[in-house]
TIBAMI-14206 format. One record per residue: y, z, x of N, C-alpha, C in turn. Coordinates in steps of 0.02 Angstrom, whole numbers, plus 32768, in hexadecimal, padded with zeros to 4 digits. Each point is the difference from the previous one (the first is absolute). Example, Ala and Ser with C-alpha at 12.3 -4.5 7.8 and 13.67 -1.06 7.14 Angstrom:
// TIBAMI-14206
7EE481868294803B80007FD3803C8000802D/80357FDC7FEE803B8003802A803780257FD9/
This chain:
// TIBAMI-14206
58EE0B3F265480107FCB802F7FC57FD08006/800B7FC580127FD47FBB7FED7FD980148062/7FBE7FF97FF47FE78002803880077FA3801F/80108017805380007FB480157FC97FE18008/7FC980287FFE7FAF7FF480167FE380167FC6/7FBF7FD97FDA7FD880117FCF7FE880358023/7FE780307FE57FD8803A80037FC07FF78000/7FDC8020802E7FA67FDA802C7FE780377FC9/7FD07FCF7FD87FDB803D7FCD7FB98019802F/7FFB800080367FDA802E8039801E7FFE8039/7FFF8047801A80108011803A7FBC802D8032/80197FE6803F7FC8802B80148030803B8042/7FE5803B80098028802380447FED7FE6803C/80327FE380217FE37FEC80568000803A801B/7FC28002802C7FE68039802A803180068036/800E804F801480367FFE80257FE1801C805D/80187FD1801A7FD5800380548032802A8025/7FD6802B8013801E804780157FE67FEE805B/7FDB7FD680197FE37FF6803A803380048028/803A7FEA8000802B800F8035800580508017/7FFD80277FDB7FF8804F80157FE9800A803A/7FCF7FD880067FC48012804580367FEF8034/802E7FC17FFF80147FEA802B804680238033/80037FF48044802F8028801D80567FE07FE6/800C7FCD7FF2805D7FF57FF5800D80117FCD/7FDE7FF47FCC8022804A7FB980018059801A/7FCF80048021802780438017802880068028/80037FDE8024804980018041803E7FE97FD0/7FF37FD77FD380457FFD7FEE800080337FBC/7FDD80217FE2801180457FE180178031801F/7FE08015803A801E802A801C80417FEC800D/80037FC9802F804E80018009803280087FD0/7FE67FDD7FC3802080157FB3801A80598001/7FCD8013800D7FFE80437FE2802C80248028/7FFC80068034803180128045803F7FE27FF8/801A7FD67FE580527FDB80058006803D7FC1/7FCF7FEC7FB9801B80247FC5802A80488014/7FC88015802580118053801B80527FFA801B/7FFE7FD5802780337FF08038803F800A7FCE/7FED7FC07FBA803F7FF57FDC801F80457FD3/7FE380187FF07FFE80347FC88041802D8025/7FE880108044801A803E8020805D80067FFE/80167FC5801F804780047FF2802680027FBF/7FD07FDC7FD3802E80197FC27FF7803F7FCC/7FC68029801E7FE580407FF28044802F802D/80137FFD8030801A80308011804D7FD08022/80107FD47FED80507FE98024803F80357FD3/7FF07FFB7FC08036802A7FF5801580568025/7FBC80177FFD7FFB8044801980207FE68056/7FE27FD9802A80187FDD8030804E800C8013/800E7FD97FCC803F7FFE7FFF803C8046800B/7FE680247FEA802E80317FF07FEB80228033/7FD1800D80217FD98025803780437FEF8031/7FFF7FBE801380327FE98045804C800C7FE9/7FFA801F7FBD80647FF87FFE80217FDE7FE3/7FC47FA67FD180307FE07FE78015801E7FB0/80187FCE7FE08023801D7FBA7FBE7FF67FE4/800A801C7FB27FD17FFD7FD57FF87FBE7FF2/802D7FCB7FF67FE67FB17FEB7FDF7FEA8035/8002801180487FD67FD3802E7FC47FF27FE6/7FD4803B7FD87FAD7FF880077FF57FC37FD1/801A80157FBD7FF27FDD7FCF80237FC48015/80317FE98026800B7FAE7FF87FE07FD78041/7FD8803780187FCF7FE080257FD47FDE7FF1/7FD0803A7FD77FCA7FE27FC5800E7FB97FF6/803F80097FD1801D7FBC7FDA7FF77FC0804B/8023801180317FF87FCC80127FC07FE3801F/7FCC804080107FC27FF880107FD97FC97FD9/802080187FC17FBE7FD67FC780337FCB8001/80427FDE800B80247FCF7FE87FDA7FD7802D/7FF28015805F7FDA7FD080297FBD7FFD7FF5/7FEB802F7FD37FA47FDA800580017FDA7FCC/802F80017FD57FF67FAA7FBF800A7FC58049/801E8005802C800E7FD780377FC67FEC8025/7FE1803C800F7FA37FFC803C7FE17FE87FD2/7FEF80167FBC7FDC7FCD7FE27FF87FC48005/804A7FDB7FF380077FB17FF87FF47FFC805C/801B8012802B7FEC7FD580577FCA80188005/7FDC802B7FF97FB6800B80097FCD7FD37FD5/800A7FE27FCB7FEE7FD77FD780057FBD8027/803C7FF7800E800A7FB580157FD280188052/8005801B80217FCB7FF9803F7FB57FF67FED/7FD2802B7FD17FE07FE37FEB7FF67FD57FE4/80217FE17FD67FF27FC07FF77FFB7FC9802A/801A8005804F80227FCB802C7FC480158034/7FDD803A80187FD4801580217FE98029800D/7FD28019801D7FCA803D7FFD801880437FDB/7FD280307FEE802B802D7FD88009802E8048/7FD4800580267FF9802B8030806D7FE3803D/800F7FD67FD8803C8009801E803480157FDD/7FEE7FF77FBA803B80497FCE7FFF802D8017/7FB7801980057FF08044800E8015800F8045/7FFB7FD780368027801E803A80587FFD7FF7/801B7FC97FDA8039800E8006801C804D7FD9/7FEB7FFE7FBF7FF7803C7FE47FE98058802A/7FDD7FDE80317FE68041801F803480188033/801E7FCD8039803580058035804580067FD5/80287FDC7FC3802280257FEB7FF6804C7FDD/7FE2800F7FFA7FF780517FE37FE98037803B/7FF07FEF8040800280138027804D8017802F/80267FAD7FF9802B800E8026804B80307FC1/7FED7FFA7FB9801580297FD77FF8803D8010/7FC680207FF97FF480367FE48010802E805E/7FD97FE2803580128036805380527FDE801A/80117FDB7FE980437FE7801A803280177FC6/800E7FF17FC9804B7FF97FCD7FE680527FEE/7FC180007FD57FF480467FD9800A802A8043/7FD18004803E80088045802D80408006801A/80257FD6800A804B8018802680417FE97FC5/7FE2800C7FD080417FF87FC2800F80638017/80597FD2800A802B803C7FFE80407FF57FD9/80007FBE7FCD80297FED7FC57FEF7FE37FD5/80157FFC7FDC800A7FDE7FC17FEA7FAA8014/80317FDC802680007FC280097F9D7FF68025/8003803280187FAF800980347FD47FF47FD6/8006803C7FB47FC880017FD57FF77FC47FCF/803A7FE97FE57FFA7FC37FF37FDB7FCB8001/80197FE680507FE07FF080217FBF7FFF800D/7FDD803680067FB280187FED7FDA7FD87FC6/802C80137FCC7FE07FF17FAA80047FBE8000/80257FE6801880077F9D7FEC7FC77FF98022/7FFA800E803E7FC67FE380367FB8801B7FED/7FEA804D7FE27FD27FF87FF17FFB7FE97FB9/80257FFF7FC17FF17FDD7FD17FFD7FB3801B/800A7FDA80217FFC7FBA801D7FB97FE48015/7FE8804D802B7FC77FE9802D7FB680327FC5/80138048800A7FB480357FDA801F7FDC7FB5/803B80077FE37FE27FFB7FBB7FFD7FB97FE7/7FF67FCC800F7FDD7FBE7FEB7FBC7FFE800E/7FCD803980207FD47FF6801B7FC27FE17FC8/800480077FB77FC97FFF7FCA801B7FA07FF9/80167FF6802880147FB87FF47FBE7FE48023/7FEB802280237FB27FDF80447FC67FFC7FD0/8007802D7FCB7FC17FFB7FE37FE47FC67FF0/801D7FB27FDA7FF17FE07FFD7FD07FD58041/8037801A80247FE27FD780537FC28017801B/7FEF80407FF87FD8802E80207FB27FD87FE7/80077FFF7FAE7FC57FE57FD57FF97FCF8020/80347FBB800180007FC180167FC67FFC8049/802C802D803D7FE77FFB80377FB58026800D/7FE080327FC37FB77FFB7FF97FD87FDC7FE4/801C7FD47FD17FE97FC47FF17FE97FBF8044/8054800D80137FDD7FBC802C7FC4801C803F/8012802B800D7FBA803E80317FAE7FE77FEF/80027FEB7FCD7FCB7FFB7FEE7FEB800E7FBD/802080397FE87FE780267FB380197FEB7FD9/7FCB80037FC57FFC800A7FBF8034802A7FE2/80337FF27FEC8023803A7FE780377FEC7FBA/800280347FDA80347FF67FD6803280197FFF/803D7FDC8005803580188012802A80227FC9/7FF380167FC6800F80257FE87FEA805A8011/7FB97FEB80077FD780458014802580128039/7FF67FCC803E8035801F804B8029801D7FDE/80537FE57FEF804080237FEB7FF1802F7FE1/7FC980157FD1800280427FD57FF4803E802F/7FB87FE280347FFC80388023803C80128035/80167FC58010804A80188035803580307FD1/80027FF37FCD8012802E7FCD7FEC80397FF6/7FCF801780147FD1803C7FEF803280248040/7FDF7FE18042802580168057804B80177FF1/80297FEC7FDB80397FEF80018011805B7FD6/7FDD7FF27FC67FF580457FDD7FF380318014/7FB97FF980417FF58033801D80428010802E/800B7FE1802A803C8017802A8043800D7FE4/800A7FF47FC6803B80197FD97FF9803C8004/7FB880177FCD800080487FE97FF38033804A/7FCF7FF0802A800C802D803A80337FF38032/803D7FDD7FEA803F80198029802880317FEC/7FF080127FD7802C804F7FDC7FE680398017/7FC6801C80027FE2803A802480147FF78043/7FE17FBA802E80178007804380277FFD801A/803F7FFC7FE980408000800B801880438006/7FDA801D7FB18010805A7FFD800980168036/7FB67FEF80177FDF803A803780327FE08037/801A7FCD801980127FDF804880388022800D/804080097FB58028800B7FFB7FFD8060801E/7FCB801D7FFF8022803E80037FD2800E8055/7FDD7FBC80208005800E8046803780158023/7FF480218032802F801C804080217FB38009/80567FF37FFE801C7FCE80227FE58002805D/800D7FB880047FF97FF0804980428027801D/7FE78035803E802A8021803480317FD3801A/804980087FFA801E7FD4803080067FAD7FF7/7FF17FE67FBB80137FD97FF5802F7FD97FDF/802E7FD5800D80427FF77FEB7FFA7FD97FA9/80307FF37FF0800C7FC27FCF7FCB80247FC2/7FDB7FE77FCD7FD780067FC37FCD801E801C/7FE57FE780487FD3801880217FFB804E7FF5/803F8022800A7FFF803F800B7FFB80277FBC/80107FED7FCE7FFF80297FC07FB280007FEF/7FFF802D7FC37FCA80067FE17FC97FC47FE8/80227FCA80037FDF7FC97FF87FF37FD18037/8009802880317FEF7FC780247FB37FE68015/7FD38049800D7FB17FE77FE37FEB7FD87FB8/802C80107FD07FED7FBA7FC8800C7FC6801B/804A7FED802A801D7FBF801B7FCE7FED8019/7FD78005803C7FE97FFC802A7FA37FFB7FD8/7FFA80247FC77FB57FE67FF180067FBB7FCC/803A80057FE080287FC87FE07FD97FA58034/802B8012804D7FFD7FD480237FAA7FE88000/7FD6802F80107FBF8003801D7FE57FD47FE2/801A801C7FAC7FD47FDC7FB880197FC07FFD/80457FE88007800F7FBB80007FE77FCC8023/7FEB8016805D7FE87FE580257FBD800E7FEB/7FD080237FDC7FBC800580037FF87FB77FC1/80347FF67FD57FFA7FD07FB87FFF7FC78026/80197FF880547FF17F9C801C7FB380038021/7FE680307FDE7FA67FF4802C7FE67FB67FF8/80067FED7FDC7FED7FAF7FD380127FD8803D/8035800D802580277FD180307FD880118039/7FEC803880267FD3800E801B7FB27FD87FF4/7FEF80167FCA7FA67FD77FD7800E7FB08009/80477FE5800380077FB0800E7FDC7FEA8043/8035802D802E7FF77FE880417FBC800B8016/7FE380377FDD7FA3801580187FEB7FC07FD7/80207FE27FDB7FDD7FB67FDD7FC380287FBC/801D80447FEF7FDA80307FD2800D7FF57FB8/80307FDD7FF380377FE67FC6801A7FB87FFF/
């Protein structure tokens, strides 16, 4: 193939500035990264098993999934268009209050089919578009002040993203074979309802960024 650009007979490597490290809004917004990842992983690690736990048929779990991932091709694109239009720290809260009101509202008192549904559109809508911020996240330590390359940001939000993938499978293990909550009704009460419920913690811990705004920390 015909190159569109002559080829530079020297190149040199640009030095890559790692100085933002020191700084506090790449870690607030990794962490929060890392905490949604956890958040996201969990329902589609265990909805099928889910499923069958409360009574529904065998297709509920799996066409959950399906529709889980059909709405985060969806959070992508509106989480995209918010950043682009303004702060990332307001993806990230919208992203954070829908997966909240998903995961302790639709996921804890799903007692059907139409309930769980319900669940998967809303958190694929709100947790799984969340890698859509990354662009924003870089952007808004840029304008902070730093030096930064925004390729390096997204890789390491990538790294966060990895980390909280892979340790939502062990901690789930272990959550899953806690004592259910005594006396509690709806999803609450089954075996999962301490996952539901650390599910929630981790979603709300991923809008810290929205928090670091208002301290004017981000």
């Amino acid at each position: 193939m015909k190159n569109r650009l002559p080829i530079a007979h020297s190149s040199t490597l640009r030095p890559v500035d790692l100085s933002f490290l020191k700084m506090a809004p790449f870690w607030i917004y990794s962490f929060g990264n890392m905490m949604q990842s956890i958040a996201f992983f969990l329902p589609q690690i265990w909805l099928p098993s889910f499923a069958r736990e409360i009574g529904m048929p065998a297709v509920a779990g799996p066409l959950a999934l399906c529709l889980l991932n059909l709405a985060a091709c969806g959070g992508y694109i509106s989480q995209g268009i918010i950043v682009d239009r303004y702060h990332v720290t307001v993806a990230i809260c919208f992203a954070t209050l829908g997966s909240m009101l998903a995961v302790f509202v639709f996921w804890g008192l799903t007692t059907s089919q139409a309930m769980l549904y319900v669940f998967v559109i809303l958190w694929g809508l709100t947790g799984g578009g969340f890698a859509a911020n990354w662009a924003g996240c870089a952007n808004a330590i840029r304008q902070s002040g730093y030096h930064v390359d925004t390729g390096m940001v997204i890789s390491l939000l990538c790294v966060s993203k990895g980390v909280g993938s892979v340790a939502s499978g062990p901690i789930s293990e272990k959550l899953i074979n806690v004592q259910p909550f005594l006396d509690a009704g709806f999803a609450y009460g089954t075996r999962y309802g301490v996952l539901i419920v650390f599910t929630g913690i981790s979603a709300t811990l991923g809008g810290i960024a929205c928090v670091g705004r208002l301290a004017k920390v981000v």
